[in-house]
DRENPATOR-36046 format. One line per 10 residues: number of its first residue (from 0); their letters; for each residue x, y, z of N, C-alpha, C, O, CB. Coordinates in steps of 0.2 Angstrom, whole numbers. Each point is the difference from the previous one (the first is absolute). Glycine has a CB too. Layout:
// DRENPATOR-36046
NUM) a) X Y Z X Y Z X Y Z X Y Z X Y Z; ...
END
This chain:
// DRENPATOR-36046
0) xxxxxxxxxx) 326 -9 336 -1 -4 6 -8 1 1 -4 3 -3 16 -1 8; -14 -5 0 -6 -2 1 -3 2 9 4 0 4 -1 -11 -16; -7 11 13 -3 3 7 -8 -3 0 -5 2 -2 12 10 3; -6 -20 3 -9 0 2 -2 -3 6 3 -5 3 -5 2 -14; -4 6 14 -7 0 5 -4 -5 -2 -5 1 -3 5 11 4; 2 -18 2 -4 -5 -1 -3 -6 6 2 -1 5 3 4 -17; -9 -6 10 1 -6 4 6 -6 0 5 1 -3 -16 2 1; 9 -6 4 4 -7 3 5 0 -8 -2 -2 -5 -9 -6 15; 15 9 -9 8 -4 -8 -1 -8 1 2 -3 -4 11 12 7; -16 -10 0 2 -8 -2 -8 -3 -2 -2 -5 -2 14 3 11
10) xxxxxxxxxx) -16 6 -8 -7 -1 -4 -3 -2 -7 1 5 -4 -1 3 12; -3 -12 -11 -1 -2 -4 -1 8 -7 -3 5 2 -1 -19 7; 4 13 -12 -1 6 -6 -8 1 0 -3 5 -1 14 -8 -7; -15 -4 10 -7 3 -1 -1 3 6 -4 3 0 -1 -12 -9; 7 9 15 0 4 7 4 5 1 -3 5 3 2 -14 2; 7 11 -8 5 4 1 -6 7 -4 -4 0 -4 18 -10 4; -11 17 4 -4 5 -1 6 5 3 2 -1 6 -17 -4 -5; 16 11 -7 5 5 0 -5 4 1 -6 -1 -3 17 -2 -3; -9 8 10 -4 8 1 2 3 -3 -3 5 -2 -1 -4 11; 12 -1 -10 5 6 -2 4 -4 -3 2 -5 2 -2 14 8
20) xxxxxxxxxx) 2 -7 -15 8 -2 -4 3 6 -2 -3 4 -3 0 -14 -3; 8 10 8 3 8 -5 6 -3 -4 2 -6 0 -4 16 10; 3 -6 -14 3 -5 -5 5 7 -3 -3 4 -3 -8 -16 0; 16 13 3 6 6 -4 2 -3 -6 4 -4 -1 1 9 11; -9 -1 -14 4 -3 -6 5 4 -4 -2 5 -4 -8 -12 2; 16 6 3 5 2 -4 -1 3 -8 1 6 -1 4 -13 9; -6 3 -11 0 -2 -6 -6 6 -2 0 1 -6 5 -16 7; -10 18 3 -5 3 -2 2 8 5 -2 5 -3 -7 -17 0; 11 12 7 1 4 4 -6 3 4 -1 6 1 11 -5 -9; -14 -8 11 -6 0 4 -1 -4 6 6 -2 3 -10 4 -14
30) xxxxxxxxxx) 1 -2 13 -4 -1 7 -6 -4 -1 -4 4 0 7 5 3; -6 -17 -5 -3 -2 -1 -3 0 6 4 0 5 1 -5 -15; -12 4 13 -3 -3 5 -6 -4 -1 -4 1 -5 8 8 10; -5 -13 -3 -7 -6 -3 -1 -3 8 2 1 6 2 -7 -21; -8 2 14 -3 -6 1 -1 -8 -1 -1 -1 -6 -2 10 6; 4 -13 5 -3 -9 -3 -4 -3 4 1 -2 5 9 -1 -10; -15 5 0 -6 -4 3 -4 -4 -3 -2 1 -6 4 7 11; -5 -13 -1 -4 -6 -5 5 -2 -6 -2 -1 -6 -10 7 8; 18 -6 1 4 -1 -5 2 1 -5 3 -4 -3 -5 0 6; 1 11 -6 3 3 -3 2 8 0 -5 3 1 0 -12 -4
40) xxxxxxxxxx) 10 13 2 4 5 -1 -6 4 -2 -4 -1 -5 17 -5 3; -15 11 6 -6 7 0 1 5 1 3 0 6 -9 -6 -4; 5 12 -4 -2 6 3 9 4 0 3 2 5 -17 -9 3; 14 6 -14 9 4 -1 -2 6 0 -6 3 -2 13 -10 -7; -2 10 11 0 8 1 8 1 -2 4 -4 2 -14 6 10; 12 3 -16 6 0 -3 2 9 0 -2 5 -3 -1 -19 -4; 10 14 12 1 6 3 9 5 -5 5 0 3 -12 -8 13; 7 9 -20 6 5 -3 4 0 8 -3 3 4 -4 7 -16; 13 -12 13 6 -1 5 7 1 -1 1 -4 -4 -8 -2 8; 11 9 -2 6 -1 -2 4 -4 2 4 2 4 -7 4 -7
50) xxxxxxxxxx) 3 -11 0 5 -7 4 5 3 0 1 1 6 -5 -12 -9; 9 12 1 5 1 2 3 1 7 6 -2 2 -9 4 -12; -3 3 14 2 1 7 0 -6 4 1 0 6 -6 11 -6; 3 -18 -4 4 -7 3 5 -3 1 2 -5 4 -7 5 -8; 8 3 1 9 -2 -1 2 3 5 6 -3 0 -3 3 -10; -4 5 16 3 -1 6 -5 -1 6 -4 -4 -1 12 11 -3; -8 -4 8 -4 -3 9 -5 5 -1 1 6 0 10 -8 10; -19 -2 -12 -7 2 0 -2 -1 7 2 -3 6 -4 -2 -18; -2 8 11 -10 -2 7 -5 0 -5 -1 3 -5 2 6 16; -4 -14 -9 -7 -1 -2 -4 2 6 3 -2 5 -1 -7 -12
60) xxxxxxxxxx) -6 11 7 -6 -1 7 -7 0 -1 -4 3 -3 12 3 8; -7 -12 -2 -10 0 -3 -4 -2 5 -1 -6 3 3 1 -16; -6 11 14 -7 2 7 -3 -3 -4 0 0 -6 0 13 12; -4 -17 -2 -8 -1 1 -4 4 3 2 2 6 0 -11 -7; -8 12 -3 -5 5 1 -4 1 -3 0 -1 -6 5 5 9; -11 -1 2 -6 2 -5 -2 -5 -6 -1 3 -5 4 9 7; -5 -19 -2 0 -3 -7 5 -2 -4 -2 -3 -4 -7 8 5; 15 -3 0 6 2 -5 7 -4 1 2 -2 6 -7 15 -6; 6 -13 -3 9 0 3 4 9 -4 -1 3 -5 3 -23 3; 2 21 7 2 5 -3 8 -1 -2 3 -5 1 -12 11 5
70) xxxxxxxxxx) 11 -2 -9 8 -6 -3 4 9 -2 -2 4 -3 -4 -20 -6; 9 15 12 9 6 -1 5 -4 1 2 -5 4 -6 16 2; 7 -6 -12 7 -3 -2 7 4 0 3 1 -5 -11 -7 -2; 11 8 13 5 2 3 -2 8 0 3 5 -3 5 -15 1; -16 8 8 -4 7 1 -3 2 -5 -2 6 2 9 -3 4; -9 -3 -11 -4 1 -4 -4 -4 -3 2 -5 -4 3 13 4; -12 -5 1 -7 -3 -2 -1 -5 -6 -3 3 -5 0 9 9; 3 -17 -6 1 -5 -6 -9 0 -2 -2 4 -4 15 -13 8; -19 5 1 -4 0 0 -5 -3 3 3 -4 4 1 6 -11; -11 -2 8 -4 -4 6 -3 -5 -6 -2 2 -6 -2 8 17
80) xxxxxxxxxx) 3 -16 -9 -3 -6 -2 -3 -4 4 2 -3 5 6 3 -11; -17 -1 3 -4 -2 6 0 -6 3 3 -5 -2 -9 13 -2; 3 -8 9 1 -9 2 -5 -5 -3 -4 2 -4 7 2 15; -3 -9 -10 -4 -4 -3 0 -6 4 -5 -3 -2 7 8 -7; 2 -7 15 1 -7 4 1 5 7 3 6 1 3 -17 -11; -10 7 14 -1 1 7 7 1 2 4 -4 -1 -15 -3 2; 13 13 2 9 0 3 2 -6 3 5 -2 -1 -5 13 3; -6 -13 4 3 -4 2 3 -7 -3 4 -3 4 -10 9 3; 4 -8 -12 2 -5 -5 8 0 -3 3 -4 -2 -16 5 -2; 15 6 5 4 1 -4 7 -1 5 2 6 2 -10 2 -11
90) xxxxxxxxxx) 11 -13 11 3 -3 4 8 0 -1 4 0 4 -15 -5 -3; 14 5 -10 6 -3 -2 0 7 -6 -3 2 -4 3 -18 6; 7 18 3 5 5 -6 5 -4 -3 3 -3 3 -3 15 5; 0 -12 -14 5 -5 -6 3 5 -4 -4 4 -3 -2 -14 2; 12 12 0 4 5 -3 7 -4 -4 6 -2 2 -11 12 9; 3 -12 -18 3 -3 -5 5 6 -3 -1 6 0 -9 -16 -2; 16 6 -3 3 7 -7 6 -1 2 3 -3 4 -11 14 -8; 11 -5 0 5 2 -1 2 5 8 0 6 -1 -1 -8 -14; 2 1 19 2 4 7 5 -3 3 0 -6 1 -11 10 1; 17 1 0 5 -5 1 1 2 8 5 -2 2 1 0 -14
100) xxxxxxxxxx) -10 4 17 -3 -3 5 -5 5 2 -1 5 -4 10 -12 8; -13 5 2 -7 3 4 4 3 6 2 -4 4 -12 -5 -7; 10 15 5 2 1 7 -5 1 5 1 0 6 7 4 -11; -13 -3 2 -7 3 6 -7 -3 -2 -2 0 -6 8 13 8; -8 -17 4 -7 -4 -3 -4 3 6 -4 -5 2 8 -8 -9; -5 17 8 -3 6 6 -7 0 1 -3 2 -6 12 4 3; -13 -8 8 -8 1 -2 -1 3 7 3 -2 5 -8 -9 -15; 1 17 10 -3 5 4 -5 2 -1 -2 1 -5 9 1 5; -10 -1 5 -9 0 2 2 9 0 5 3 2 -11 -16 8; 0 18 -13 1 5 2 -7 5 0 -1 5 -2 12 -7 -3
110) xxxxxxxxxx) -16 -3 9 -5 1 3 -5 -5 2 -2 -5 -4 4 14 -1; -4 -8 12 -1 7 2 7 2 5 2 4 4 -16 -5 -3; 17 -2 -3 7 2 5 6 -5 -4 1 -6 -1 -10 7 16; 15 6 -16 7 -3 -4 4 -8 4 1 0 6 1 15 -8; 0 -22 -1 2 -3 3 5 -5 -6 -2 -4 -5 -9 6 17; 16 -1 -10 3 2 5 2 7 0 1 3 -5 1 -14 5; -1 15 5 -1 8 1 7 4 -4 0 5 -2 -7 -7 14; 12 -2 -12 7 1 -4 2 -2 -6 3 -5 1 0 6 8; -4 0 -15 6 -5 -6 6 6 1 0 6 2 -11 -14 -14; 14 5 9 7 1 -3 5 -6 -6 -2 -6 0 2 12 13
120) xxxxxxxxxx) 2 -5 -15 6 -3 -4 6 1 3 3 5 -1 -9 -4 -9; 8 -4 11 10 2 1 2 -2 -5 -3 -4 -3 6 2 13; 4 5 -13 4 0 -4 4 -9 0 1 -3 -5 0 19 8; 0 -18 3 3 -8 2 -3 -6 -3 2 -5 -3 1 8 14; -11 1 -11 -7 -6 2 0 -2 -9 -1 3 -5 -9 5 17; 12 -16 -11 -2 -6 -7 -7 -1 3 -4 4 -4 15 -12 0; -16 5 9 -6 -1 -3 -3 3 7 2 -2 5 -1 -9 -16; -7 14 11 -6 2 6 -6 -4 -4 -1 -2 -6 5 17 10; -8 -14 3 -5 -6 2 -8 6 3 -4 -1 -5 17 -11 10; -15 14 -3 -5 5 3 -4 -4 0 -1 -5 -4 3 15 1
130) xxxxxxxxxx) -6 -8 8 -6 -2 0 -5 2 3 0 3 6 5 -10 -7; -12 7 -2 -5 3 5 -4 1 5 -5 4 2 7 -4 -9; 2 -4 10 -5 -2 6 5 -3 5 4 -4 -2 -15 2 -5; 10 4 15 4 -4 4 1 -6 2 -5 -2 2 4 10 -1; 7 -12 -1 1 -5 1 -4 -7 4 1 2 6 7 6 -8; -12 -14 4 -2 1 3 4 -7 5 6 1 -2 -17 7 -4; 10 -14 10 2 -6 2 -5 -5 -7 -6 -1 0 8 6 16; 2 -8 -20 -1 -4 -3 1 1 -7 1 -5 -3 -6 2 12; 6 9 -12 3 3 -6 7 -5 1 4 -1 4 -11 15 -6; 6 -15 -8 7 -2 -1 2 4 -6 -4 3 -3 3 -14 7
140) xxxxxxxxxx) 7 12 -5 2 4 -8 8 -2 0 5 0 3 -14 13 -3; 7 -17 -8 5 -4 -3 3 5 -6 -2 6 -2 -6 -19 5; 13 11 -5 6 3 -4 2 -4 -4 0 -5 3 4 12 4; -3 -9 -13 5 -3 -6 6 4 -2 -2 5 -1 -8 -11 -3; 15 6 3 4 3 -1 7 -4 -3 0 -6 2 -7 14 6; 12 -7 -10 6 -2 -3 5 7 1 -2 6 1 -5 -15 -12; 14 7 12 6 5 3 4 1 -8 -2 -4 -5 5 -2 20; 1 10 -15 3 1 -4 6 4 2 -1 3 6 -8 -5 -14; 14 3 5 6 4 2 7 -4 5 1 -6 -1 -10 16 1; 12 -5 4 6 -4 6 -4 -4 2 -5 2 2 14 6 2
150) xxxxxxxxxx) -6 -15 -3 -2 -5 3 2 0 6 0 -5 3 -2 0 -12; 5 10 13 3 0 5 -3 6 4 3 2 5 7 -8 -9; -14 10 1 -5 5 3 -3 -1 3 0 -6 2 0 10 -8; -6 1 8 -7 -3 5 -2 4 -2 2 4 -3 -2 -8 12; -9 2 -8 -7 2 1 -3 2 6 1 -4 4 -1 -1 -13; -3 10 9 -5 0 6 -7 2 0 -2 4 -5 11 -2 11; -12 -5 -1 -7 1 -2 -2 4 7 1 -3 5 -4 -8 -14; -1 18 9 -4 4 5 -7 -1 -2 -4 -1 -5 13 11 7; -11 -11 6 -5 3 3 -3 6 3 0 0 7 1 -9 -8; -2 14 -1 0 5 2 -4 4 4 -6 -2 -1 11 1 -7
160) xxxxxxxxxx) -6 6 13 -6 2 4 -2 5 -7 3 3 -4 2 -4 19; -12 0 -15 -3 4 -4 -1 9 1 -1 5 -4 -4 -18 2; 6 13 11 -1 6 3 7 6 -1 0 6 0 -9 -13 8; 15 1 -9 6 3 2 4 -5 -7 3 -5 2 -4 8 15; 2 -1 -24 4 -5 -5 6 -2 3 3 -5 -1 -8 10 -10; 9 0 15 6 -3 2 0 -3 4 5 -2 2 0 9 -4; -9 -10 6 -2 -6 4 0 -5 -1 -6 -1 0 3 6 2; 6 -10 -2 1 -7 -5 -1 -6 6 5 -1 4 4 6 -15; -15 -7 11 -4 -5 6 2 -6 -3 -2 -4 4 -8 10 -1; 13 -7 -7 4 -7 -2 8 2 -6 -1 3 -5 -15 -11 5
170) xxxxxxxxxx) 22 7 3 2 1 -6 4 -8 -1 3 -2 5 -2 16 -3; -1 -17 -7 -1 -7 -2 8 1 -4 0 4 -4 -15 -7 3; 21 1 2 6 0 -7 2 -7 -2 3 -5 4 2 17 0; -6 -11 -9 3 -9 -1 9 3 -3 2 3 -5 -17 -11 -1; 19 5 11 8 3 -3 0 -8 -4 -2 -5 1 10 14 11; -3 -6 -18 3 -6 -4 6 -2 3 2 -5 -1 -7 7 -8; 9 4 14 8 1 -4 0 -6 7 5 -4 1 1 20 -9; -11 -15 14 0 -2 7 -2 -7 2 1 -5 4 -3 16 -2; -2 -10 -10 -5 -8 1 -4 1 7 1 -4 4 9 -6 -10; -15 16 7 -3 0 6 -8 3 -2 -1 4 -5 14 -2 13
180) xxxxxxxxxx) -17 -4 -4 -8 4 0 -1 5 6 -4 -1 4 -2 -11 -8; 8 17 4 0 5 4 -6 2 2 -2 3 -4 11 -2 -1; -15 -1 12 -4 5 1 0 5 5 0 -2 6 -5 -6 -12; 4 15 5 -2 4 6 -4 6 -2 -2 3 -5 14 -6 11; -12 4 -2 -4 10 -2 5 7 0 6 0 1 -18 -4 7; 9 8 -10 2 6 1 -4 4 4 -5 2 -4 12 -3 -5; -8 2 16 -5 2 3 3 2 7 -3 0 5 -7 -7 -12; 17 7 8 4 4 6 0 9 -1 3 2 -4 5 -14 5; -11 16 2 -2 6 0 9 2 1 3 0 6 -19 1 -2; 19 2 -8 5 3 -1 1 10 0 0 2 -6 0 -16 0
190) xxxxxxxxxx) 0 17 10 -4 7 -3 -6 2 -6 -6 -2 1 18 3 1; -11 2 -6 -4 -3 -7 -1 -4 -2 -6 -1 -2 9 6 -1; 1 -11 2 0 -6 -4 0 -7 5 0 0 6 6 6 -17; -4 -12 7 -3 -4 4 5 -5 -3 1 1 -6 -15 2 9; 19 -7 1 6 -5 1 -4 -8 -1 -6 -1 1 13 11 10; -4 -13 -11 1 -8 -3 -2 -3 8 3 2 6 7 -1 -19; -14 -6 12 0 -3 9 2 -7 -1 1 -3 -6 -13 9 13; 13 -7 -4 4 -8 1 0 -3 -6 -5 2 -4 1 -5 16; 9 -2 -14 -1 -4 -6 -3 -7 1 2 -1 6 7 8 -12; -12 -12 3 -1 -6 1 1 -4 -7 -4 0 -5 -5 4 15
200) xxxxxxxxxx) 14 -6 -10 3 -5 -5 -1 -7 0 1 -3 -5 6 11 5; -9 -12 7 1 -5 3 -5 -6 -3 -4 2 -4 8 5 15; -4 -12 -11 -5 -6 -2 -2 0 -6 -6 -1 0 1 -1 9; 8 5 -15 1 -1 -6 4 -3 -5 4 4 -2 -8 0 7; 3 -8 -7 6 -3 -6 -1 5 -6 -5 2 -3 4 -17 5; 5 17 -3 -1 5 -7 -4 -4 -6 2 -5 -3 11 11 6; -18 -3 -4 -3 -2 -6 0 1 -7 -4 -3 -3 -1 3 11; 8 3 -10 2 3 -6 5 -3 -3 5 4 -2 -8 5 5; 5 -16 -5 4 -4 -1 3 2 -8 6 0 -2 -12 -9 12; 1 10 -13 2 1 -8 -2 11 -2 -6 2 -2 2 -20 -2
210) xxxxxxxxxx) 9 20 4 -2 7 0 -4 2 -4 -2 6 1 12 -4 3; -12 -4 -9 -2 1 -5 -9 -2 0 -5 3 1 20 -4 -6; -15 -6 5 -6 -3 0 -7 3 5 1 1 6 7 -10 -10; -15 10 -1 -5 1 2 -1 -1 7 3 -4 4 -4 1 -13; -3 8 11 0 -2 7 -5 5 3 -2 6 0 15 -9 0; -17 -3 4 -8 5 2 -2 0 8 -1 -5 3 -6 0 -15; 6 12 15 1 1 8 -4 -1 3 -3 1 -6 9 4 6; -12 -5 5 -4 2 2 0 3 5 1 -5 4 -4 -2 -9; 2 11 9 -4 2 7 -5 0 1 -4 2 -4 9 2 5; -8 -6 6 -6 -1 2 -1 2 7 2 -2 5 -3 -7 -13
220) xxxxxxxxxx) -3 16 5 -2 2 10 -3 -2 5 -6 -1 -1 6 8 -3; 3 -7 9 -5 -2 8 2 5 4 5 1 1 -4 -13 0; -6 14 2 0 4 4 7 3 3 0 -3 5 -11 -3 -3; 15 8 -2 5 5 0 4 -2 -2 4 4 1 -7 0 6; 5 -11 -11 6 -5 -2 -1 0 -8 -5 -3 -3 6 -5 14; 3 10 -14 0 -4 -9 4 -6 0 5 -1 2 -4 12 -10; -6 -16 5 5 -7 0 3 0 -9 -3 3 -5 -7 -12 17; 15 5 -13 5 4 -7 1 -10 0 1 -3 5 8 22 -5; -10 -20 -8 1 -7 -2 3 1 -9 -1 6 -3 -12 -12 13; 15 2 -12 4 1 -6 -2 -7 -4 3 -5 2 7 14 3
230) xxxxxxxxxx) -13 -9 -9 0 -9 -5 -2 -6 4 3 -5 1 8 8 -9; -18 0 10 -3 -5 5 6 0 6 -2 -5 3 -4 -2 -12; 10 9 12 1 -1 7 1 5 5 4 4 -1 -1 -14 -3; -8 10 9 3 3 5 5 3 2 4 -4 2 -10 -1 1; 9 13 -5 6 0 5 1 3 7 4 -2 4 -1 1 -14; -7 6 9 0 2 7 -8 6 3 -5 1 -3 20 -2 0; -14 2 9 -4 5 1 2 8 3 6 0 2 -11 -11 0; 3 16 -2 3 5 2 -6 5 5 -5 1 -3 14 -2 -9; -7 2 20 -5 3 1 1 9 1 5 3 2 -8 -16 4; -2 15 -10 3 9 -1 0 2 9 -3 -1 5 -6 6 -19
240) xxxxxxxxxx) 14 -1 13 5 4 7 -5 5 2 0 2 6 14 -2 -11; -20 3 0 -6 6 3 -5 -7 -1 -1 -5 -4 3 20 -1; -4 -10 14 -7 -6 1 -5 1 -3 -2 6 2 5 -7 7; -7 -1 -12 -9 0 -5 3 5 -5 -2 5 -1 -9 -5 10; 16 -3 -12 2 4 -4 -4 -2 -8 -2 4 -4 13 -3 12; -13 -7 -9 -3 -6 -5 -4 5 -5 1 -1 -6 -3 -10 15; -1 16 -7 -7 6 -4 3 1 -3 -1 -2 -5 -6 7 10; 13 0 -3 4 4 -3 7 -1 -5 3 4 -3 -8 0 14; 6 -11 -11 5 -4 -4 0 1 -7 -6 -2 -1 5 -6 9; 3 11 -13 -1 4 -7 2 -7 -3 2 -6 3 2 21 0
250) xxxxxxxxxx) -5 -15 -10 3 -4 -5 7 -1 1 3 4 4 -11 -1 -12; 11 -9 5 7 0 -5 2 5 -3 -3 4 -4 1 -14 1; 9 11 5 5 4 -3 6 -4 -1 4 -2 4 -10 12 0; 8 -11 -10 7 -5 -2 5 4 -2 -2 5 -3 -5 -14 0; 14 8 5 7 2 -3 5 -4 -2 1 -5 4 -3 13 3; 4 -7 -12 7 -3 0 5 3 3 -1 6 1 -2 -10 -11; 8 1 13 4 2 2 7 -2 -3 0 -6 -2 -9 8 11; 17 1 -9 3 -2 -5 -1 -2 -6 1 -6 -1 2 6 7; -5 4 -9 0 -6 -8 -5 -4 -1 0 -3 -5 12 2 5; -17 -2 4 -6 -4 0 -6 4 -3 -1 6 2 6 -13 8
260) xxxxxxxxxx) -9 5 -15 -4 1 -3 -9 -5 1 -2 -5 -3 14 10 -4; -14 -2 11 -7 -4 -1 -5 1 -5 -3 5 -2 3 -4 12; -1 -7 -12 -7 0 -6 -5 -4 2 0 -6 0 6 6 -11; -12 5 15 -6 -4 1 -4 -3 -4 1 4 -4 -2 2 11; 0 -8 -8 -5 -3 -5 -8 -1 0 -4 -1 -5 15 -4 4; -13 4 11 -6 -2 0 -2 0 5 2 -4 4 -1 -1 -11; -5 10 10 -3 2 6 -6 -3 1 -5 0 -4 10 9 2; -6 -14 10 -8 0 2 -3 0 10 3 -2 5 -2 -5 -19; -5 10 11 -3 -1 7 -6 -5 1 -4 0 -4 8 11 6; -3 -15 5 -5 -5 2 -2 0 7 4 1 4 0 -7 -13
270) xxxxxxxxxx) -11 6 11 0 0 6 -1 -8 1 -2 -4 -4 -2 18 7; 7 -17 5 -1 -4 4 -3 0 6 -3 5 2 10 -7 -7; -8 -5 9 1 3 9 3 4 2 5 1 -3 -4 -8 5; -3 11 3 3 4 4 9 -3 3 4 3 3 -19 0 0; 15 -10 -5 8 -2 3 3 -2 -6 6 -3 0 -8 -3 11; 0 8 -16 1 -2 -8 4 -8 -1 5 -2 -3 -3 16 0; -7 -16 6 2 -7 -1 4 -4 -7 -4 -2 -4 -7 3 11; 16 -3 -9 2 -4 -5 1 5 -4 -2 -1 -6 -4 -9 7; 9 17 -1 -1 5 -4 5 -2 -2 1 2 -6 -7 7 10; 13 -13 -2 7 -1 -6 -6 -3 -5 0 4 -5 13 -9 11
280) xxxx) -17 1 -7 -2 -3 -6 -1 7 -6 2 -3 -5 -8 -8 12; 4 15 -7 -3 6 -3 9 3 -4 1 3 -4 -15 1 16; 19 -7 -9 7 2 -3 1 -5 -4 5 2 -3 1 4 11; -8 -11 -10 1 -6 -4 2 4 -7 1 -3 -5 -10 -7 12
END
């Protein structure tokens, strides 16, 4: 499988510029790292790894620092590889091969100050989202993704307080078995924990007509509301139950529920207006 830090994917080859490729090769039982630049494949660095620890549930993590990228592979040290393209250039994570899914596409700032301040993995969690920086009025972040499993299951999608993870400032469930778009929070102070608040099912036709087929979401923040559209159309809006809550709004976190399996496929963020004007177009 393959890991790259580049510019724009849909950029011509004499424009397109990789900072980072990582590259596992089985077959050698390494860790290739390079470069593409000026159009051509440069500056290999080649690491003794043992793939094998592939074949079940990995971490990659890879810091930028000091000139470098730094790169560990379920906690230990692989290697630093310097930069060569301005970071800010480096816009499009593409992750190709043999993987038979991504659970975590996580990015965290961790100076001068941790953000988001909590990760975790749960045991439930098919795909996380992080991000480094707080939300603002006009960000949008789009999903591609395809279902697999009981077609009579559901999915749901959290938004979570980044201060409090059990906090879920949006909880989104698409039921199959109900044919319903479910939205509410979990933000009723219950002793310890925190209770489900009202549900809102209403002014939706169910959109999920074929369980199976492709299918790309967007949300788009406004000032204390996420507006949620699916394949170019609007379906609804959701105003979070905590007031100015918007800063504090954490990435995507996705579940199958019964027997439903998510496969993301393709993560992005874009900003708009502050009212994210025409942001269904961006789900097309």
């Amino acid at each position: 499988f393959h890991i790259s830090l580049g510019t724009d994917i849909l950029a011509s080859e004499e424009n397109l510029k990789i900072g980072l490729h990582f590259v596992a090769d089985f077959e050698a039982n390494q860790i290739i790292l390079r470069k593409f630049l000026n159009q051509k494949w440069c500056e290999e660095e080649c690491y003794d790894c043992e793939t094998s620890q592939f074949f079940q549930e990995f971490r990659i993590y890879i810091a930028l620092a000091d000139g470098k990228f730094h790169l560990s592979i379920n906690g230990q040290a692989l290697a630093c590889y310097n930069y060569s393209i301005r970071l800010s250039l480096l816009t499009v994570i593409n992750i190709t091969g043999d993987l038979e899914y991504i659970r975590q596409m996580d990015h965290r700032k961790y100076f001068p100050y941790i953000w988001p301040p909590i990760q975790i993995l749960e045991d439930r969690l098919q795909f996380s989202a992080d991000v480094p920086m707080p939300f603002e009025s006009g960000n949008v972040m789009c999903i591609s993704a395809h279902l697999e499993g009981n077609e009579n299951g559901r999915f749901i999608v959290h938004l979570r307080n980044i201060w409090d993870m059990e906090r879920q400032e949006l909880h989104l469930s698409v039921r199959f078995d109900t044919r319903t778009v479910v939205r509410t929070s979990k933000t009723i102070v219950e002793e310890e924990h925190y209770s489900f608040d009202v549900e809102d099912a209403g002014d939706i036709e169910f959109p999920f007509a074929e369980f199976s087929a492709p299918f790309k979401l967007a949300f788009g923040f406004v000032e204390n509301t996420v507006k949620i559209a699916k394949d170019g159309v609007a379906l609804c809006q959701f105003a979070f139950r905590t007031p100015n809550v918007l800063p504090f709004v954490g990435g995507l976190k996705i579940f199958g529920i019964d027997g439903v399996q998510v496969k993301v496929s393709e993560i992005e963020y874009t900003k708009l207006d502050a009212s994210c004007t025409d942001f269904e177009n961006l789900s097309r």
